[in-house]
C-alpha beads as a LAMMPS data file, in Angstrom:
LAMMPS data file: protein, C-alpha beads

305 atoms
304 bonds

1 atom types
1 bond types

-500.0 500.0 xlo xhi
-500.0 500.0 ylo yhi
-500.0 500.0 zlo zhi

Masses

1 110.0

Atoms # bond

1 1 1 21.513 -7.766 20.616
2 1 1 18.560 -9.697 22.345
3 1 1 16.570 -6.439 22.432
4 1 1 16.535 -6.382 19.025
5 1 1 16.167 -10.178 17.850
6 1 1 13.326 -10.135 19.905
7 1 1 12.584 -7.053 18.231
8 1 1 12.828 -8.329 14.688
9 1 1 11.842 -12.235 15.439
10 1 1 9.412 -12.153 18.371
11 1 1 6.542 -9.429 17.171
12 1 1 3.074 -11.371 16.380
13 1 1 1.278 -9.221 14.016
14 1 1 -1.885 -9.668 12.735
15 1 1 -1.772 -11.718 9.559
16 1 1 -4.126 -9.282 7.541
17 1 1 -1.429 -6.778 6.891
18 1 1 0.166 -9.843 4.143
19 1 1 -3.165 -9.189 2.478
20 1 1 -3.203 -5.990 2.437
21 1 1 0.244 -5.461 0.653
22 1 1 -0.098 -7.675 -1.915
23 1 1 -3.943 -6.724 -2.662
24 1 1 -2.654 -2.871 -1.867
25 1 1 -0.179 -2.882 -4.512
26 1 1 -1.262 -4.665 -7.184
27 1 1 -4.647 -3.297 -7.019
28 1 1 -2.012 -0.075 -7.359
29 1 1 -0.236 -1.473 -10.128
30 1 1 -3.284 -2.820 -12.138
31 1 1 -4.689 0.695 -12.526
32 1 1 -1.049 1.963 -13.626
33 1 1 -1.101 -0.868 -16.583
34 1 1 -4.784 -0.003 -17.598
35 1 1 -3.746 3.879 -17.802
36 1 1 -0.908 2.929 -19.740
37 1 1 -2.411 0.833 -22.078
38 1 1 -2.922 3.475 -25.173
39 1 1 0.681 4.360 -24.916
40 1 1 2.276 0.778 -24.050
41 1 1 2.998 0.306 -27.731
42 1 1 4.950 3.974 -28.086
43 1 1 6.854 3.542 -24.791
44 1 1 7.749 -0.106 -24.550
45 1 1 7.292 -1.642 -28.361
46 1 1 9.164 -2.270 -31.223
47 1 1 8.103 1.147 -32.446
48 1 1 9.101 3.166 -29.591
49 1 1 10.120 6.437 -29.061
50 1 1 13.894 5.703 -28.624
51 1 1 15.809 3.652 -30.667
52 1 1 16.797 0.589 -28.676
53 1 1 20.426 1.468 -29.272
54 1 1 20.498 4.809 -27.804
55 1 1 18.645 2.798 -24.958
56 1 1 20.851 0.130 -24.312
57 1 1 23.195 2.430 -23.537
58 1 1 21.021 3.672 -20.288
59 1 1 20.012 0.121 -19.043
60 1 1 22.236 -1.534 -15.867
61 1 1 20.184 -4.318 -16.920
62 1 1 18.693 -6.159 -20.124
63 1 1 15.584 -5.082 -21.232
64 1 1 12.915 -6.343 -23.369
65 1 1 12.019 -5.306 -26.879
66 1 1 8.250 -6.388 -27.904
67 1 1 6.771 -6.632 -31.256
68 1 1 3.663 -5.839 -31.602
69 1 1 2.014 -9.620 -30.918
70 1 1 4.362 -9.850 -27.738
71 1 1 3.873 -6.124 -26.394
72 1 1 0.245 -7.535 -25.807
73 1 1 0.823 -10.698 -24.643
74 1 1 2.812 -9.010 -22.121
75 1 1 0.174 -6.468 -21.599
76 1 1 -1.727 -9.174 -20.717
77 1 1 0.563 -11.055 -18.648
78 1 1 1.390 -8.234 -16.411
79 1 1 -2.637 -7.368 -15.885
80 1 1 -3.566 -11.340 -15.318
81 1 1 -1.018 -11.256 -13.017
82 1 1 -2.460 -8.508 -10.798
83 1 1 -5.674 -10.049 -11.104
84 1 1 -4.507 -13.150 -10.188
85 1 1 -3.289 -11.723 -6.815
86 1 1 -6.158 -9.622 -6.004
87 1 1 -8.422 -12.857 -6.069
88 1 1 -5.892 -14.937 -4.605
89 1 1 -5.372 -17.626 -7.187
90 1 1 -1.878 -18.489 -6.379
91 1 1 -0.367 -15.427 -5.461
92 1 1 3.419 -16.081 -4.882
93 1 1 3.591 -17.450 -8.157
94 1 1 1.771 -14.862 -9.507
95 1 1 3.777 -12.587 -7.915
96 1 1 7.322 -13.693 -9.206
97 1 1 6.141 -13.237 -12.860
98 1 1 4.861 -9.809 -12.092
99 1 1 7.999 -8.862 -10.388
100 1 1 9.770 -9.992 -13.360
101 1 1 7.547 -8.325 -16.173
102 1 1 7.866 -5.205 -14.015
103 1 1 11.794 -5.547 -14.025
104 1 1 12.161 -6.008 -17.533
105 1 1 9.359 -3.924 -18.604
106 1 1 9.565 -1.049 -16.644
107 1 1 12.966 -0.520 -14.135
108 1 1 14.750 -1.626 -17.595
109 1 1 13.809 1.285 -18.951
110 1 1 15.820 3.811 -17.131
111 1 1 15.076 6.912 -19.793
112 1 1 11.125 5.953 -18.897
113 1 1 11.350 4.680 -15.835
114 1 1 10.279 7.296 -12.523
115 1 1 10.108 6.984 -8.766
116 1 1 6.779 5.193 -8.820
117 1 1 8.488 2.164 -10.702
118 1 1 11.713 1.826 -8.610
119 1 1 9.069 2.207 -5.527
120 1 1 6.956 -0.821 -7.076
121 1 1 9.791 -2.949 -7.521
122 1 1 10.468 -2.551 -3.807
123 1 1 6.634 -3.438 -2.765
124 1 1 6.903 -6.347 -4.928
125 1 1 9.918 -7.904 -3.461
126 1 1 8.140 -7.292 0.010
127 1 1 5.159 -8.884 -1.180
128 1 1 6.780 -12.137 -2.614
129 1 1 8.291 -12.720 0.444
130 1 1 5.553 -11.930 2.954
131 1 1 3.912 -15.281 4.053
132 1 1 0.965 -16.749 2.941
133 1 1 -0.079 -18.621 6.063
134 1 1 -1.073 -17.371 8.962
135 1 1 1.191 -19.113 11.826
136 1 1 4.341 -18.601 9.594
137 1 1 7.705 -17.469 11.634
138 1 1 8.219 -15.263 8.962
139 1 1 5.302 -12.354 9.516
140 1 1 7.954 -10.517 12.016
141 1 1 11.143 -10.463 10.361
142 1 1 9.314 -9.459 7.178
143 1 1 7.080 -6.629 8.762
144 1 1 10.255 -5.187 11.001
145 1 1 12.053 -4.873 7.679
146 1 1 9.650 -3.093 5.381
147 1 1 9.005 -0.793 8.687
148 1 1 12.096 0.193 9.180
149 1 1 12.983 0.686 5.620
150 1 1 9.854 3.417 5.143
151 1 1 11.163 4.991 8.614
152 1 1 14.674 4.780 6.641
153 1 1 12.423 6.713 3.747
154 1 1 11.290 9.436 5.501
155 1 1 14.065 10.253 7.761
156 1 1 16.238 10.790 4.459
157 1 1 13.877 12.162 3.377
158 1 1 13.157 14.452 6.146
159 1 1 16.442 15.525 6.876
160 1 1 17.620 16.141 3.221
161 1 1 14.378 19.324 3.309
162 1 1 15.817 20.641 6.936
163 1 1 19.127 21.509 4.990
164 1 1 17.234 23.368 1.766
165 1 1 16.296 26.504 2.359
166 1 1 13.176 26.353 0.564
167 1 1 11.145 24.005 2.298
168 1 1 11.174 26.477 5.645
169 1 1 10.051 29.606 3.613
170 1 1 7.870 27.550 1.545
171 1 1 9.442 28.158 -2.194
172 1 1 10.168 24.826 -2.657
173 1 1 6.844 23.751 -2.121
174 1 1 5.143 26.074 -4.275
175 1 1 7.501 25.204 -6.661
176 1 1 6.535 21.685 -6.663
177 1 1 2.616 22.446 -7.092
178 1 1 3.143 25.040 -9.845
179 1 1 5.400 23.160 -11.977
180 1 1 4.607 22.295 -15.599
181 1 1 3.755 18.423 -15.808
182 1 1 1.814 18.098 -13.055
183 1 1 -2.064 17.807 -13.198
184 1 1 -3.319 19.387 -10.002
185 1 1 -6.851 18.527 -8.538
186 1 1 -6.783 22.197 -7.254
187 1 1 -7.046 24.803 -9.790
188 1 1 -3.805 26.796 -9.631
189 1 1 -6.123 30.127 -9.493
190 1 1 -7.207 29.436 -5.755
191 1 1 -3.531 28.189 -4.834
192 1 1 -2.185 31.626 -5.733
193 1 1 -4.701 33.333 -3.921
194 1 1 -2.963 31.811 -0.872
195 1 1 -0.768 33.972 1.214
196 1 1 2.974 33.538 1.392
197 1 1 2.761 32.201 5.359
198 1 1 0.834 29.306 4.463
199 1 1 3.689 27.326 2.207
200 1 1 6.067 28.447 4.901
201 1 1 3.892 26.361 7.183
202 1 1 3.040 23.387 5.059
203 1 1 6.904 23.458 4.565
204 1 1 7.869 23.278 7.994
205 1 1 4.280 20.362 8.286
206 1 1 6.289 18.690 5.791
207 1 1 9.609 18.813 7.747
208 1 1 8.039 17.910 10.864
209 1 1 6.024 15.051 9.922
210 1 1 9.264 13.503 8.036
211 1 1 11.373 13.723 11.127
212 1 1 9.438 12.585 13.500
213 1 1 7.853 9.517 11.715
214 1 1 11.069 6.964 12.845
215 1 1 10.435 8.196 16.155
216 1 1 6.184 8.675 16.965
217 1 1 5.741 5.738 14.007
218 1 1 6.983 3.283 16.812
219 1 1 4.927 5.139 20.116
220 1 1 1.365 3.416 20.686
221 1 1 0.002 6.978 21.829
222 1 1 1.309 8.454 18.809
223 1 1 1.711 5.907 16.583
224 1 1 -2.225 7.226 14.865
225 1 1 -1.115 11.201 14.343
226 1 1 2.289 9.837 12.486
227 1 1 0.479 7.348 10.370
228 1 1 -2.695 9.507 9.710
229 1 1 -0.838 12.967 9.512
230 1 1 1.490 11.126 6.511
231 1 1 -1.122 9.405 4.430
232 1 1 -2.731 13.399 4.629
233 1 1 0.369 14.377 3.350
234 1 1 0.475 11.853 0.356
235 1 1 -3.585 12.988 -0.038
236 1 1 -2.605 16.298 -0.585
237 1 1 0.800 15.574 -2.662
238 1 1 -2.233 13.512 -5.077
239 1 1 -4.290 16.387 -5.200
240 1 1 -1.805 19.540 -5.668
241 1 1 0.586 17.627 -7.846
242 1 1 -1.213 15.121 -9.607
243 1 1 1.193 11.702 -8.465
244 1 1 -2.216 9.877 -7.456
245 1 1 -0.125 6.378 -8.487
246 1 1 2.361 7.328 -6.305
247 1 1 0.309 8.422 -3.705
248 1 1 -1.150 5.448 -3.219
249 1 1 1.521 3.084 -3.013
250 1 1 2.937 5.137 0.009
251 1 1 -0.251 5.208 1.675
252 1 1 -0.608 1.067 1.119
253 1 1 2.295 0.717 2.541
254 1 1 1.809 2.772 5.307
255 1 1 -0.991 1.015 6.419
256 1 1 0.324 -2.427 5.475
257 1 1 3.273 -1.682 8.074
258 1 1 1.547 0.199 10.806
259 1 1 -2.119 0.327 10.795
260 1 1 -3.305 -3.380 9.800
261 1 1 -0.791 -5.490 11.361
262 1 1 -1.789 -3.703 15.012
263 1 1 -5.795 -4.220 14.440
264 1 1 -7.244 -6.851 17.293
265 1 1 -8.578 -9.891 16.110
266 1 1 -12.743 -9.085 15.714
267 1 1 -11.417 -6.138 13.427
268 1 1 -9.639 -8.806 11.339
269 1 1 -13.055 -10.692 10.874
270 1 1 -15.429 -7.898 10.048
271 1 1 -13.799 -7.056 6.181
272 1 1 -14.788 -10.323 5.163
273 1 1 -17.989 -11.061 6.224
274 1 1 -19.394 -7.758 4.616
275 1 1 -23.028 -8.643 5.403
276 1 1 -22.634 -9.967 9.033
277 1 1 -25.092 -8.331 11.609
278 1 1 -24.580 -8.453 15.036
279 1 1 -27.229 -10.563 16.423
280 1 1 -29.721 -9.366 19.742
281 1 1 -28.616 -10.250 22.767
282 1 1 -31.401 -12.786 24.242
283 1 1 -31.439 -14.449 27.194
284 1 1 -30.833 -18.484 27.366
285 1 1 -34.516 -20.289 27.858
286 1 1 -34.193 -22.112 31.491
287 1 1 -33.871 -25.687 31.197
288 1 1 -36.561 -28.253 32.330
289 1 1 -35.848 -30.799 35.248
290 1 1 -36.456 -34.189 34.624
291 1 1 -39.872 -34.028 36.779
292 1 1 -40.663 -31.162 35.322
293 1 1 -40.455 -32.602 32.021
294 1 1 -42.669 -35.799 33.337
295 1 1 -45.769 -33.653 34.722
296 1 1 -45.932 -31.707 31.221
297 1 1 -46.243 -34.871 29.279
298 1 1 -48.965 -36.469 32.126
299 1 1 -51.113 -33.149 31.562
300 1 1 -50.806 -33.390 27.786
301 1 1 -51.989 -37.106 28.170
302 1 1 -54.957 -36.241 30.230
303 1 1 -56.234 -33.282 28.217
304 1 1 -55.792 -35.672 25.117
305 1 1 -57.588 -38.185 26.961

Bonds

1 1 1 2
2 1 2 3
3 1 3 4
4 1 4 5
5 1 5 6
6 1 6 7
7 1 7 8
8 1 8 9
9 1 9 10
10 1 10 11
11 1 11 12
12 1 12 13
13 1 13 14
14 1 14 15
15 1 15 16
16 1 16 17
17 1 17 18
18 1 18 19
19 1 19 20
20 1 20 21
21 1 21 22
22 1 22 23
23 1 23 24
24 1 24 25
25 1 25 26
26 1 26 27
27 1 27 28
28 1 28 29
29 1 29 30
30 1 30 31
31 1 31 32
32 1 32 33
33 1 33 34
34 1 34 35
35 1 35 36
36 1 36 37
37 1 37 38
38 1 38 39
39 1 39 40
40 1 40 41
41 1 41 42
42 1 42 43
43 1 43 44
44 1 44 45
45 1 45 46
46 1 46 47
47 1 47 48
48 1 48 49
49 1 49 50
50 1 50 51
51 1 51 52
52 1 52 53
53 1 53 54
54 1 54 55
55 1 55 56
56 1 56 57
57 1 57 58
58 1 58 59
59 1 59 60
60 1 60 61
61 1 61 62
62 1 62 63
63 1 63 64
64 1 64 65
65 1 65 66
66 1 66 67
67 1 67 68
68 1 68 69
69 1 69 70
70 1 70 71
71 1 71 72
72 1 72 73
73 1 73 74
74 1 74 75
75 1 75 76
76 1 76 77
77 1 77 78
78 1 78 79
79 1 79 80
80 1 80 81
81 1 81 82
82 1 82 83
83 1 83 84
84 1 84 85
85 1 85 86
86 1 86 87
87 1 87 88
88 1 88 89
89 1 89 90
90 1 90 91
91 1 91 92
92 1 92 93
93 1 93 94
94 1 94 95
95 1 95 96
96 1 96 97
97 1 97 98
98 1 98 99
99 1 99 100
100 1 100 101
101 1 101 102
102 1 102 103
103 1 103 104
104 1 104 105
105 1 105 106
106 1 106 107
107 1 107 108
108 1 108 109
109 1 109 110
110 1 110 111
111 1 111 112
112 1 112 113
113 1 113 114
114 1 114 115
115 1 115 116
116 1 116 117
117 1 117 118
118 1 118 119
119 1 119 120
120 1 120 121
121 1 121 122
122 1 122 123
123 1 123 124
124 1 124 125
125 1 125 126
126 1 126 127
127 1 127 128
128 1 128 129
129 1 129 130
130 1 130 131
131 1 131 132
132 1 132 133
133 1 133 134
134 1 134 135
135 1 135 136
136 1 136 137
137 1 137 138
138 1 138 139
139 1 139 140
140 1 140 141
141 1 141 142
142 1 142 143
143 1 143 144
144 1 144 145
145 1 145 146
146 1 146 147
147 1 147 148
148 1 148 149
149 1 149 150
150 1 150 151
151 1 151 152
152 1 152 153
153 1 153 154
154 1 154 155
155 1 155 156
156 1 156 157
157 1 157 158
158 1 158 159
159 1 159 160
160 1 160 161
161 1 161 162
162 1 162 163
163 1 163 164
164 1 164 165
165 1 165 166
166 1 166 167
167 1 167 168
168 1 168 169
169 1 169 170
170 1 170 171
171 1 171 172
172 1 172 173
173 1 173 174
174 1 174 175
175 1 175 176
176 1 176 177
177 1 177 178
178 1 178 179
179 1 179 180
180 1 180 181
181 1 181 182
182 1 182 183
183 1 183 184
184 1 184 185
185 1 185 186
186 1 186 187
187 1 187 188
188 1 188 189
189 1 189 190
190 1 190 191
191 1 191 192
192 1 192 193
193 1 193 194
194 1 194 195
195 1 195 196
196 1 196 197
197 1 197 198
198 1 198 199
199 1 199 200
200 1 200 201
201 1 201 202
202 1 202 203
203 1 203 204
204 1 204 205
205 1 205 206
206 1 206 207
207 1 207 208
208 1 208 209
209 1 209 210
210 1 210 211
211 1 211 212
212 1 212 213
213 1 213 214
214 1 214 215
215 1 215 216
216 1 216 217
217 1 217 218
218 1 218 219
219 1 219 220
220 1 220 221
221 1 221 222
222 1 222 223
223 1 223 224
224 1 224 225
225 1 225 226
226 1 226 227
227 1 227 228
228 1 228 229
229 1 229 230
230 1 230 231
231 1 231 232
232 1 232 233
233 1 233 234
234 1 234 235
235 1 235 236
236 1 236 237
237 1 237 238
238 1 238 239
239 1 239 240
240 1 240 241
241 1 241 242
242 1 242 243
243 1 243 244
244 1 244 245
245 1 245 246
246 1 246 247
247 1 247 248
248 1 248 249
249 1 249 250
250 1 250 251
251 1 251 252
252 1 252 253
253 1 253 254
254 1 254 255
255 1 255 256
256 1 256 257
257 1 257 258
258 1 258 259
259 1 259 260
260 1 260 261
261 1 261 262
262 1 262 263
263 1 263 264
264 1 264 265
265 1 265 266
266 1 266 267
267 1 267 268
268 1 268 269
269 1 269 270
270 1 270 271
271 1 271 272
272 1 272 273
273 1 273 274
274 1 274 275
275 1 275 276
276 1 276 277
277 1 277 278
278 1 278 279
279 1 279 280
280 1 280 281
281 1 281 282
282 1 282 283
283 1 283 284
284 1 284 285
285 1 285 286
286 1 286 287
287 1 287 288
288 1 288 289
289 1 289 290
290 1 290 291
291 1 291 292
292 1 292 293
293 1 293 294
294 1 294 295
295 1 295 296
296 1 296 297
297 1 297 298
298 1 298 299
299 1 299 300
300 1 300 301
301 1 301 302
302 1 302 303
303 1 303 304
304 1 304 305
């Protein structure tokens, strides 16, 4: 039991990874909100798809129904908010009414609502409660938690491909890319054109890097091929099935839990001073003596003279 409360209370990270995850995610969410915005009226207003009836009777939890003046006040609401965090202007408080237009809005939506919204709910509660100060006791509970709920992730994760079939001979991956829905950033042509080994492998990549990620995630010497090997494999799950959004939540997180809170101190420094140069190295002029100092001024007095 001491093990582990020093574990979860005793761990100094570096303070950037706060910034990070709340500039990370609702940079993340900001985009989602401005892609959205021709279809916000369809999905979420008065006018909507669904009658709010049939979707009342999908909802754990009350939901909002927006006319069209409120659908873009809320519109609004939600983007200000992100804004508001990404420049820092009161970010906890901006924060709480994001979480709770993203509740109402999107997770009370269940018929709507996907992965990507349940996963942003989850950032946003982490975010809220990460500190805002730098020397706050809070930095290492906070951090230990969201790190061991992604290794929680991916070991589920992980372990529920070992038992299908498909991931080791690769079907279930192919399946994945080819499916209708999913914009790919590689044309379909030149993944066919692929032999039948490959998917077998990038199953068994998959497998691997899932499994061992609670384990290597936590090893300094292999703490970089974990983290960089995963946010490849969210890069490619972007480009072959089109979940950029998605995508780059897990990767912000990723590096909000592992990569920024381990970076030394001059690393900290050198995002925000983007112009700073490294200045020459010179050498420190030699300082006069006091007798020194009194024969210059007697010559200059003589030469004046």
């Amino acid at each position: 039991m001491t093990r582990f409360y020093r574990f979860l209370f005793h761990f100094h990270p570096s303070p950037i990874w706060t910034d990070a995850l709340r500039i990370g995610v609702c940079t993340t969410l900001l985009v989602d909100m401005l892609l959205l915005k021709a279809d916000f009226p369809a999905l979420y207003g008065a006018d909507h798809f669904v009658d709010m009836p049939l979707l009342a009777l999908k909802q754990d939890f009350p939901a909002i129904q927006l006319d069209p003046l409120s659908q873009h006040l809320v519109w609004v609401a939600y983007v200000g908010s992100c804004l508001a965090v990404i420049c820092r202007y009161r970010p906890r408080m901006a924060l709480v009414l994001l979480l709770i237009l993203h509740q109402l809005i999107f997770t009370g939506h269940t018929l709507f609502a996907y992965g990507f919204d349940y996963l942003a709910a989850s950032a946003l509660w982490y975010a809220v409660f990460a500190p805002t100060t730098r020397k706050s006791p809070w930095h290492s509970p906070i951090l230990r938690t969201l790190q061991m709920h992604l290794c929680a992730v991916y070991a589920v994760g992980g372990i529920n491909k070992a038992f299908g079939a498909g991931w080791w001979d690769g079907h279930a991956l192919w399946k994945a890319v080819v499916q209708p829905g999913y914009p790919t950033g590689i044309p379909v042509s030149l993944l066919e054109q692929l032999p039948e080994p490959c998917w077998a492998v990038g199953g068994w990549l998959v497998i691997a890097l899932e499994l061992t990620y609670p384990v290597f995630i936590w090893w300094r010497p292999t703490r970089r091929f974990s983290l960089w090997g995963i946010i490849a494999m969210h890069t490619g799950i972007a480009l072959m099935m089109g979940l950029y959004l998605f995508s780059a939540l897990m990767m912000v997180l990723n590096l909000a839990a592992f990569y920024y809170p381990y970076l030394p101190f001059y690393k900290q420094l050198l995002p925000r001073i983007p112009f700073m140069v490294k200045p020459l190295r010179t050498h420190a002029p030699r300082s006069e003596t006091p007798a020194q100092a009194s024969a210059a001024d007697t010559k200059r007095t003589e030469n004046a003279c």
